[in-house]
Backbone bond lengths (Angstrom), bond angles and torsions (degrees), N, CA, C in turn:
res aa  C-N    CA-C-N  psi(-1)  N-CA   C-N-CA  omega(-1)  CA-C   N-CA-C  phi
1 X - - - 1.462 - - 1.523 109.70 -
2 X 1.183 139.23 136.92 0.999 168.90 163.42 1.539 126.62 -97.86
3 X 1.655 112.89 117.82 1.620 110.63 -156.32 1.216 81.32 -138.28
4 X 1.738 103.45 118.38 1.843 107.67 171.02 1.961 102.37 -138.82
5 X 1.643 97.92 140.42 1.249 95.83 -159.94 1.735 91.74 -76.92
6 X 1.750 91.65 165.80 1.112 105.66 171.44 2.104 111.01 -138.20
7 X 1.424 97.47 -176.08 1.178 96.10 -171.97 1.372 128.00 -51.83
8 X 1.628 110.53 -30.34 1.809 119.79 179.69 1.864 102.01 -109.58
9 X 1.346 113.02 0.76 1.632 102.27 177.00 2.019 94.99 157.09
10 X 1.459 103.74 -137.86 1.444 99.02 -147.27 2.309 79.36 -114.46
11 X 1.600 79.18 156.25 1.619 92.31 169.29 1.162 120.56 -105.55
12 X 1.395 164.15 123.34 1.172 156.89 169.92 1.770 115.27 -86.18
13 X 1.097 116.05 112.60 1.514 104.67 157.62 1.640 107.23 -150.17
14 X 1.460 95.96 -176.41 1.777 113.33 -159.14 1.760 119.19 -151.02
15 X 1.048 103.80 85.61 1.634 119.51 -163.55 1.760 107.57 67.81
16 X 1.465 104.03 36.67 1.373 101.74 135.74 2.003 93.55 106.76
17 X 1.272 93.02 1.16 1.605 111.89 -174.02 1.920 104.32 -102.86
18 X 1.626 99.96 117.34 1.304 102.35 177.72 1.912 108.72 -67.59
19 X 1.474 110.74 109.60 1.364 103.60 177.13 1.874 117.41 -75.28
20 X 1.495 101.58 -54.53 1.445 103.68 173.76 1.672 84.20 -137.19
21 X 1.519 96.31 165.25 1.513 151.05 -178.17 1.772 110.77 -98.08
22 X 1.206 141.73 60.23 1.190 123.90 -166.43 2.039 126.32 -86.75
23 X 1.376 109.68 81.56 1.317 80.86 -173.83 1.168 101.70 -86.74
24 X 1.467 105.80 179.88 1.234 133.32 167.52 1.320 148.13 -95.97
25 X 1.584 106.10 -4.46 1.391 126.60 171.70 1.427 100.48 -127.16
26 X 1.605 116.14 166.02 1.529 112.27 -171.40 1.253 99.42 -74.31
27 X 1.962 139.28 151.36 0.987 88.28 175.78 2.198 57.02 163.08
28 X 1.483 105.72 177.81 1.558 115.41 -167.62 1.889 103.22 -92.75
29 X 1.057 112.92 151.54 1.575 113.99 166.41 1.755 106.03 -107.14
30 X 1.416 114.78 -15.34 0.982 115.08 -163.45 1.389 128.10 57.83
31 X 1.348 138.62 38.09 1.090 144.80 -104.96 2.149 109.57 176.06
32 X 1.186 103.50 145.16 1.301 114.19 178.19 1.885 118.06 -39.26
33 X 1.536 92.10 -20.15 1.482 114.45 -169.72 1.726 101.36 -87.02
34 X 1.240 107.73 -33.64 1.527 103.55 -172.78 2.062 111.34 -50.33
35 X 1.604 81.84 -58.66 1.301 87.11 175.87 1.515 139.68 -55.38
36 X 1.456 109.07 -28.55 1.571 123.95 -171.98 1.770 88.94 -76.20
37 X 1.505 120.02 -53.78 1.415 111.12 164.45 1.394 124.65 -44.72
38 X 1.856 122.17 -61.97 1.435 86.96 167.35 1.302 153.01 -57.74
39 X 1.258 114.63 -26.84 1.574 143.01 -170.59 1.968 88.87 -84.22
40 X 1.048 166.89 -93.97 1.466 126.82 155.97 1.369 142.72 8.56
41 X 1.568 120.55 -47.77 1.139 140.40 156.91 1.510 119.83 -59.46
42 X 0.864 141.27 -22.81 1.589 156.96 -128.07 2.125 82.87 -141.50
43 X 1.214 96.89 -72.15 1.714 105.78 -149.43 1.749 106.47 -69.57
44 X 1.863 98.40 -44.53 1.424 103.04 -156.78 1.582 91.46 -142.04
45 X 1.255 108.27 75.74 1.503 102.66 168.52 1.585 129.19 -95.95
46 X 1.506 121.95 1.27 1.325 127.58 161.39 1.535 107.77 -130.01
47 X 1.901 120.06 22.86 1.213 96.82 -169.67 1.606 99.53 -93.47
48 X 1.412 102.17 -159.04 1.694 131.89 165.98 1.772 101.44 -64.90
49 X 1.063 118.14 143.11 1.624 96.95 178.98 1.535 85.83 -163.65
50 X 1.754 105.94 140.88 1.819 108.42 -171.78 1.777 79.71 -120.79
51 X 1.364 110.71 134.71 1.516 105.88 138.95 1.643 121.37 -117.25
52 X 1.292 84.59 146.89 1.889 91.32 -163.07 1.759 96.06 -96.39
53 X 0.833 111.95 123.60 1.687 89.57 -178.47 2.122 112.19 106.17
54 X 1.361 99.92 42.99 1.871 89.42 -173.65 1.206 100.87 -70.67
55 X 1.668 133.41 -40.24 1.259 120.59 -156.89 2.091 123.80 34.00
56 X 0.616 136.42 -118.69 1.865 140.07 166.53 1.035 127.22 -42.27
57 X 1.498 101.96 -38.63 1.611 113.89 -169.88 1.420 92.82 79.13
58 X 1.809 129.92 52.35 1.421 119.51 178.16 1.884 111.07 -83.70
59 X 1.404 114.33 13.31 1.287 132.05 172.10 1.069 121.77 -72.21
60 X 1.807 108.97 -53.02 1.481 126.89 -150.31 1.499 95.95 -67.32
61 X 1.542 139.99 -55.78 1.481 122.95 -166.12 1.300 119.83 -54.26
62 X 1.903 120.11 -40.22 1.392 102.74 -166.39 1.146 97.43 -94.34
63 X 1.496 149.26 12.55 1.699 164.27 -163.48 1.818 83.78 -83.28
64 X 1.457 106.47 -57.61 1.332 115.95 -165.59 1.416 124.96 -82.19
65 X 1.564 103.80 -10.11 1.116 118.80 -170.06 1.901 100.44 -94.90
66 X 1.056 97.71 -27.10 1.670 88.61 177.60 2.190 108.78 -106.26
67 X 1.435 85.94 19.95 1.258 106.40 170.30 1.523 120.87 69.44
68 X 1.401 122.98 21.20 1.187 135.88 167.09 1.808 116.50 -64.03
69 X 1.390 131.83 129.34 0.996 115.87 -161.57 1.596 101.95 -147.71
70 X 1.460 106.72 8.71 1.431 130.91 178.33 1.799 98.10 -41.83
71 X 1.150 104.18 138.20 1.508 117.39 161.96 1.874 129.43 -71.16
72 X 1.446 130.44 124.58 0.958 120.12 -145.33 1.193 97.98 -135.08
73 X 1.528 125.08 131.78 1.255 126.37 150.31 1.232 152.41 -61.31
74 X 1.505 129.50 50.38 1.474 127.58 -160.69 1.708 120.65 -54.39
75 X 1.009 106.16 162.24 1.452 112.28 -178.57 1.733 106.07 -152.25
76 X 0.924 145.08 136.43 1.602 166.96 -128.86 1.564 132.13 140.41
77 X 1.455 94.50 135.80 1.844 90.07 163.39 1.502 113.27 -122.54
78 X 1.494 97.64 58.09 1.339 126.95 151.63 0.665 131.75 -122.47
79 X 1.906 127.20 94.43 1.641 118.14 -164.40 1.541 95.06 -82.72
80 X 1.111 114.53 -40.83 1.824 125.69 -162.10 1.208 89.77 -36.37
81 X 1.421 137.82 -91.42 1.561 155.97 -172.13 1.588 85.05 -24.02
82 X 1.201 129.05 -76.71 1.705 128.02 -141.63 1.730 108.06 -71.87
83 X 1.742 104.61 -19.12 1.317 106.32 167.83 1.615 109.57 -81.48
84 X 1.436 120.06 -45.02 1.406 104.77 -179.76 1.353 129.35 -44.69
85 X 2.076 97.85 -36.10 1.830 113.40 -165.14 2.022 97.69 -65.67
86 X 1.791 103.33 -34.70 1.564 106.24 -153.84 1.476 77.54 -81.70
87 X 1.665 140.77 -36.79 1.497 92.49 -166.15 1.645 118.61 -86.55
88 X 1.896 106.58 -8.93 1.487 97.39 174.30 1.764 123.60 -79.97
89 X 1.429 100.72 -30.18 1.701 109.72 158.03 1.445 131.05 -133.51
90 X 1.645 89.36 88.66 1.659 103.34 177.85 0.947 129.99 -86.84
91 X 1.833 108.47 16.78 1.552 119.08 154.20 1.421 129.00 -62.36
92 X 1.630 87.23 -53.60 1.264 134.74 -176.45 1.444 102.19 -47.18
93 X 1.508 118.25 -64.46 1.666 128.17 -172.39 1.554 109.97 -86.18
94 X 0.995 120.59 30.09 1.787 115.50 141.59 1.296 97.44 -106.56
95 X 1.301 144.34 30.01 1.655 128.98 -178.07 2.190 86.64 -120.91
96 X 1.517 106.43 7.50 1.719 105.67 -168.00 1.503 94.35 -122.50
97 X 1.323 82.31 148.11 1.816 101.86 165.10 1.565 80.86 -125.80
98 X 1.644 103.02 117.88 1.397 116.04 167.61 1.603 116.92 -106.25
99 X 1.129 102.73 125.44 1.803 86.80 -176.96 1.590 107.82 -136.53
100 X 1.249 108.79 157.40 1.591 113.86 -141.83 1.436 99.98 -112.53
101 X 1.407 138.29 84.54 1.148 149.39 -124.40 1.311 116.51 -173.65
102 X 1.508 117.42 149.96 1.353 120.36 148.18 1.402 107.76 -79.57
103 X 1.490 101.76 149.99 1.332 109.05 -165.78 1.393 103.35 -95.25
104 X 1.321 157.49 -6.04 1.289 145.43 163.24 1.707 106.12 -73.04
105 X 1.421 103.47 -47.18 1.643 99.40 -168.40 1.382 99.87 -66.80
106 X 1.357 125.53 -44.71 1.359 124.30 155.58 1.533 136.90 -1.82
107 X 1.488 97.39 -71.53 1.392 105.57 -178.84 1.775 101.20 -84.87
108 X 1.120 120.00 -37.56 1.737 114.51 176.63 1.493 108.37 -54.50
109 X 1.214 130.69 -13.12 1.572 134.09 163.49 1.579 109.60 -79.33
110 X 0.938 128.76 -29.23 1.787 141.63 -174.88 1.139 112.35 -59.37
111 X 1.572 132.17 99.91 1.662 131.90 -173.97 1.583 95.87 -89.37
112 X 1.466 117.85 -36.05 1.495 101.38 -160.82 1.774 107.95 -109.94
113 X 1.232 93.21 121.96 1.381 102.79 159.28 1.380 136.20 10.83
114 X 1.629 141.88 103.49 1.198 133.57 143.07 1.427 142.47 -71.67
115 X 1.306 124.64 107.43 1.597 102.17 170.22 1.794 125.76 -70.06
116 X 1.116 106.54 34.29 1.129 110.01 177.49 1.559 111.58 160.65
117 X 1.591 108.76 127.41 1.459 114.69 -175.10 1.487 111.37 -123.53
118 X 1.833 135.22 117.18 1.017 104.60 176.56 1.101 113.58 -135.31
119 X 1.769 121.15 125.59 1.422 138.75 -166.05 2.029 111.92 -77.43
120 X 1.733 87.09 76.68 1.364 88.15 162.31 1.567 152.36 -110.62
121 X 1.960 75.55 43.01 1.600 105.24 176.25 1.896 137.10 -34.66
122 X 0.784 129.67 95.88 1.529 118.00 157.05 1.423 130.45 -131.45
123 X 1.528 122.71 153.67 1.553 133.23 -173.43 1.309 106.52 -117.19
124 X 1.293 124.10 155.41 1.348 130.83 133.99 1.444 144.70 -40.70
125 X 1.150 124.31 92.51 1.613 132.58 -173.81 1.039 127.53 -134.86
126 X 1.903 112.09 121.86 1.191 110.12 -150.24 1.687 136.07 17.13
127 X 1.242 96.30 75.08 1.544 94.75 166.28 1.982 109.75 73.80
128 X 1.316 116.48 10.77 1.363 124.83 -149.74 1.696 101.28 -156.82
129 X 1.508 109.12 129.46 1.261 120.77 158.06 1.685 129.10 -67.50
130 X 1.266 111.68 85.47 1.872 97.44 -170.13 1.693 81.89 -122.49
131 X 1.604 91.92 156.33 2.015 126.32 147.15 1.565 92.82 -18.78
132 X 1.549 123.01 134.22 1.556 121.93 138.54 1.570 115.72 -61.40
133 X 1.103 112.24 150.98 1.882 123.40 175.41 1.834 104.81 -45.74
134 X 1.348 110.84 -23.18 1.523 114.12 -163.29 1.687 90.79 -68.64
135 X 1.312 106.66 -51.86 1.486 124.38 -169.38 1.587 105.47 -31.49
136 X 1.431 106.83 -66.78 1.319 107.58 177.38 1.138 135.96 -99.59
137 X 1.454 121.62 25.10 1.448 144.18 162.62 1.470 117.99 -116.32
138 X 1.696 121.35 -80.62 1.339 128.72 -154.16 1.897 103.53 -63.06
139 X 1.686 80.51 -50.65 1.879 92.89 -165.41 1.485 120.53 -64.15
140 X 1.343 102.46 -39.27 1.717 98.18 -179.82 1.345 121.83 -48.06
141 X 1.362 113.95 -47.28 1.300 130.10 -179.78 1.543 118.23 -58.15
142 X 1.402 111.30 -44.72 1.603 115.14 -153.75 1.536 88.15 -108.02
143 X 1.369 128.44 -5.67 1.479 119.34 -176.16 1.568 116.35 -79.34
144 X 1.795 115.64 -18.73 1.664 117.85 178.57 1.571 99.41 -83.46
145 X 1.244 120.25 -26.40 1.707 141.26 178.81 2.119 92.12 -45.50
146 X 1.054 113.59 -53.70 1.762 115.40 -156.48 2.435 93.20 -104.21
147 X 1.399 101.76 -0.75 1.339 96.46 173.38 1.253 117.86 -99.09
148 X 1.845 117.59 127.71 1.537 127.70 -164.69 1.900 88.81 -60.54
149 X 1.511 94.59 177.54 1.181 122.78 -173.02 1.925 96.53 -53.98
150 X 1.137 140.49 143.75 1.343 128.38 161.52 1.740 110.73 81.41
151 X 1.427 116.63 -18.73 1.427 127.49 168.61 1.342 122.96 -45.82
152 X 1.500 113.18 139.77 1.545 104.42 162.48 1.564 154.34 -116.96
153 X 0.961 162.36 -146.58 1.191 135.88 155.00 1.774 103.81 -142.13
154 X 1.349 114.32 148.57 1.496 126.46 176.07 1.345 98.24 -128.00
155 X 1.420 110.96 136.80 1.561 126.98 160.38 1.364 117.20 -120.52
156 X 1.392 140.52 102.83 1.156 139.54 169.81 1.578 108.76 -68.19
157 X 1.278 107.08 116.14 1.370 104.92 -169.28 1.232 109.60 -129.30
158 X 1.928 111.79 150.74 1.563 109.57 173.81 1.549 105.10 -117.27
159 X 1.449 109.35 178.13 1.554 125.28 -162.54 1.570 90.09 -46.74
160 X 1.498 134.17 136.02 1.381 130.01 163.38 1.581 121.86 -84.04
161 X 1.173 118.34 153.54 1.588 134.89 -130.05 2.116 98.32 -57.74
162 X 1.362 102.42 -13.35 0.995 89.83 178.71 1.510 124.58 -110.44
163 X 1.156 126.54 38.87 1.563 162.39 -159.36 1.538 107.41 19.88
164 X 1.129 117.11 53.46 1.240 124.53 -178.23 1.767 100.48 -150.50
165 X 1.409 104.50 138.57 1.532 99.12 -174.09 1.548 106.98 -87.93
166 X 1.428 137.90 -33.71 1.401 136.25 162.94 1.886 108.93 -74.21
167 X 1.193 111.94 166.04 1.662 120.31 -11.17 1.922 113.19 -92.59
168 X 1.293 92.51 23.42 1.856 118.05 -163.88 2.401 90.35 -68.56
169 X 1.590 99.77 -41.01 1.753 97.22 -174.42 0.952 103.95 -100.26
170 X 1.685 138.43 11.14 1.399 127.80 -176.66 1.497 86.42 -99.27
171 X 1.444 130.37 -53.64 1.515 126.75 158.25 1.185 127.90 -10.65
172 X 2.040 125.66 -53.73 0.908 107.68 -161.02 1.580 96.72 -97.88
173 X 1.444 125.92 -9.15 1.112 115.07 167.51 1.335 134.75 -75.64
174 X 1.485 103.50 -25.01 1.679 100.29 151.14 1.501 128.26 -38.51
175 X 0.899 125.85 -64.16 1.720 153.92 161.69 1.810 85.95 -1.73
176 X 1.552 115.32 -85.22 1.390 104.03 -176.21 1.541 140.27 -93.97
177 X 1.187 128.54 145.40 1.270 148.49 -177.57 1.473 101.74 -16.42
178 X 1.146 112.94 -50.15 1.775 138.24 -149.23 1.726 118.57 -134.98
179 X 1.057 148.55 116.72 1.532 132.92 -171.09 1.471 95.08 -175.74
180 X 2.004 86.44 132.16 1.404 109.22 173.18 1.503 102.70 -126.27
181 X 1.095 106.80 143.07 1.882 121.26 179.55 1.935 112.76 -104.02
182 X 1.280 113.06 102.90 1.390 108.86 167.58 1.705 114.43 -79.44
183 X 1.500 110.51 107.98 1.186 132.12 151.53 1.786 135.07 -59.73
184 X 1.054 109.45 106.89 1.888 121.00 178.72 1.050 123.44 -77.83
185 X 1.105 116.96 127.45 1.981 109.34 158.83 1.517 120.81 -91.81
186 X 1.023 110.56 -15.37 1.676 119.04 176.74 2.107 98.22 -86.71
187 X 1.039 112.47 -45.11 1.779 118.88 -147.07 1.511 86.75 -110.29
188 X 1.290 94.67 140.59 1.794 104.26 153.27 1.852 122.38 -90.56
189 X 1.205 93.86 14.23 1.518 108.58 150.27 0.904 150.95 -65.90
190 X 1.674 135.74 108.61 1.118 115.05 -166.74 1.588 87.77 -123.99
191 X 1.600 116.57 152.83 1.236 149.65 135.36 1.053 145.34 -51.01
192 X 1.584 116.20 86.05 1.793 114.02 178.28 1.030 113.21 -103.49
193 X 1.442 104.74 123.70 1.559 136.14 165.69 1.557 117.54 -77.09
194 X 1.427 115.26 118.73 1.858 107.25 -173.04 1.205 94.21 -126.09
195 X 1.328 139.85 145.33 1.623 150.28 151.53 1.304 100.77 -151.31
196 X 1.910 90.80 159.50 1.724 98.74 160.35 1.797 112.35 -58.36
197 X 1.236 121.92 -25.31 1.200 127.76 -154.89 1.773 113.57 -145.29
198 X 1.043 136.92 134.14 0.852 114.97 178.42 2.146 109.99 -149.61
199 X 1.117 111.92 -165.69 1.774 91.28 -160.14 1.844 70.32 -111.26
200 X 1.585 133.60 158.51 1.550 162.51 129.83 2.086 85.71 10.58
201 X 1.329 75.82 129.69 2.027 77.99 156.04 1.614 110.55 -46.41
202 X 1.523 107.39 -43.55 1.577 110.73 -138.44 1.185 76.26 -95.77
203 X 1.804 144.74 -27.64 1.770 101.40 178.76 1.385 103.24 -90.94
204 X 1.580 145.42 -35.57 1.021 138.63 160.33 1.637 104.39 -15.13
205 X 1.542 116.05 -82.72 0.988 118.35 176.00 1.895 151.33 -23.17
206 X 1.370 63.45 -22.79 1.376 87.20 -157.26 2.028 85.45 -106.14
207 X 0.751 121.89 -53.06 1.755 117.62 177.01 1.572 105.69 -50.70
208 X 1.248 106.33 -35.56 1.404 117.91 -161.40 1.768 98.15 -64.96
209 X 1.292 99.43 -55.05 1.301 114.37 178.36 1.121 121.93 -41.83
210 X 1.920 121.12 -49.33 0.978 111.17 -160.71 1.589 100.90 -92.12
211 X 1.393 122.13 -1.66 1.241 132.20 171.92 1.501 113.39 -56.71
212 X 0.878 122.36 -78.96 1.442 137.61 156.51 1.631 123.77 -33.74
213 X 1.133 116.94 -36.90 1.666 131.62 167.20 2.014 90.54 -64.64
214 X 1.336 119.09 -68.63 1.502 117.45 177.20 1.489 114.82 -29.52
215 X 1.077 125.69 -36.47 1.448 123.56 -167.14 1.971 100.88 -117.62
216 X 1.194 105.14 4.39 1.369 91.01 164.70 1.628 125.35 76.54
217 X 1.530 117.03 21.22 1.492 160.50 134.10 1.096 144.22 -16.02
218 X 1.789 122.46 45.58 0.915 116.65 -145.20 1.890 109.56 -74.89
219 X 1.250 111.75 39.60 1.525 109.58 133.36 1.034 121.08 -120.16
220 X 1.294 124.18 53.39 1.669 130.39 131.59 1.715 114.92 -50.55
221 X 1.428 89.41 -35.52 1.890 86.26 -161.63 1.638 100.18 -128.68
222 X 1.435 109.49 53.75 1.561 121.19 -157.76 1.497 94.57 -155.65
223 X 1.601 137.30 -16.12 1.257 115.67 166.09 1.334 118.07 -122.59
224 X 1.186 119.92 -174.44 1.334 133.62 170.04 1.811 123.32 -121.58
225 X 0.965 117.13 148.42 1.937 109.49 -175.73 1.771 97.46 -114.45
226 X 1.703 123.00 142.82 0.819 71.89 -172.51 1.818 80.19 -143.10
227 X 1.051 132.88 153.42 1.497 122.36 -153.22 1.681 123.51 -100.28
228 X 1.315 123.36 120.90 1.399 132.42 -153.77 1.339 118.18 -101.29
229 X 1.713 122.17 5.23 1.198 127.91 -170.59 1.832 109.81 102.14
């Protein structure tokens, strides 16, 4: 890992792959992170919420910036990252229960309820940032298993190992009732959205939007929503 400062706080990346965005004041990364913050903001703004995957904490600025202040469960086996984020915002990290874990055995310990789980897992492979195997096997399945009634799930996901996005993401969107996919023009990231229920691409979309327009985001006008049944 590699930590180089930047103009609003520190950058994280790993063979050349931005992992997290860390600022330090509330405020936009412009960044894959903006969105996973609004779409939190929007879905689960006083719930229970686990993220599997903190790495930087590239969430916490625009989380705060659209004034979300919900308490969060991190999970990582990266302490390094979670010490850099707690000593640059140690406001920020009394609002975390950080726990130092694999994240499947993790959540198979979890009796109570999440309204919201989001798998923002990644490893090192060959020379390359990809999804762990759990991502697209263990977790999809057992992650609606630990979500309360009406709960949701997010997967930040990258191209799967076999560089083709079917039929490995049509799989995991089967899995729920309801699923919307946020599409990038900057990131080869895409965003899965799972609920029993969920609001139209186009008003999702469209909240999402103006979420991100609020904090000054230039992916307001950088994604697409796109509708899964």
């Amino acid at each position: 890992m590699r930590i180089t400062p930047t103009r609003n706080g520190l950058r994280f990346t790993q063979h050349g792959v931005v992992i997290s965005e860390l600022r330090t004041t509330p405020g936009p990364t412009h960044s894959v992170f903006d969105v996973i913050a609004a779409l939190i903001a929007l879905l689960a703004p006083r719930g229970r919420v686990a993220v599997l995957g903190f790495a930087g904490g590239g969430m916490m600025a625009p989380l705060h910036a659209l004034g979300v202040t919900v308490s969060l469960d991190c999970v990582d086996l990266d302490r390094e990252s979670y010490e850099v984020f707690r000593r640059h915002c140690p406001a920020w990290a009394a609002g975390i229960r950080w726990h130092h874990a694999e994240a499947t055995a993790w959540l198979h310990r979890q009796r109570a309820p999440f309204d919201l789980i989001l798998d923002d897992l990644t490893v090192s492979e060959k020379g390359d940032i990809v999804k762990p195997t759990v991502s697209w096997t263990i977790l999809p399945n057992r992650i609606p298993h630990h979500l309360r009634t009406g709960g949701f799930s997010f997967a930040n996901l990258l191209l799967p190992p076999s560089g083709r996005w079917q039929p490995e993401l049509g799989r995991l969107v089967a899995i729920h009732p309801s699923a919307r996919i946020v599409n990038f023009d900057d990131f080869e990231n895409r965003i899965l959205i799972g609920g029993e229920s969920l609001p139209s691409a186009r008003a999702l979309g469209g909240r999402l939007r103006e979420s991100l327009r609020a904090i000054g985001s230039r992916q307001a006008r950088r994604i697409q929503l796109e509708g899964m049944g």
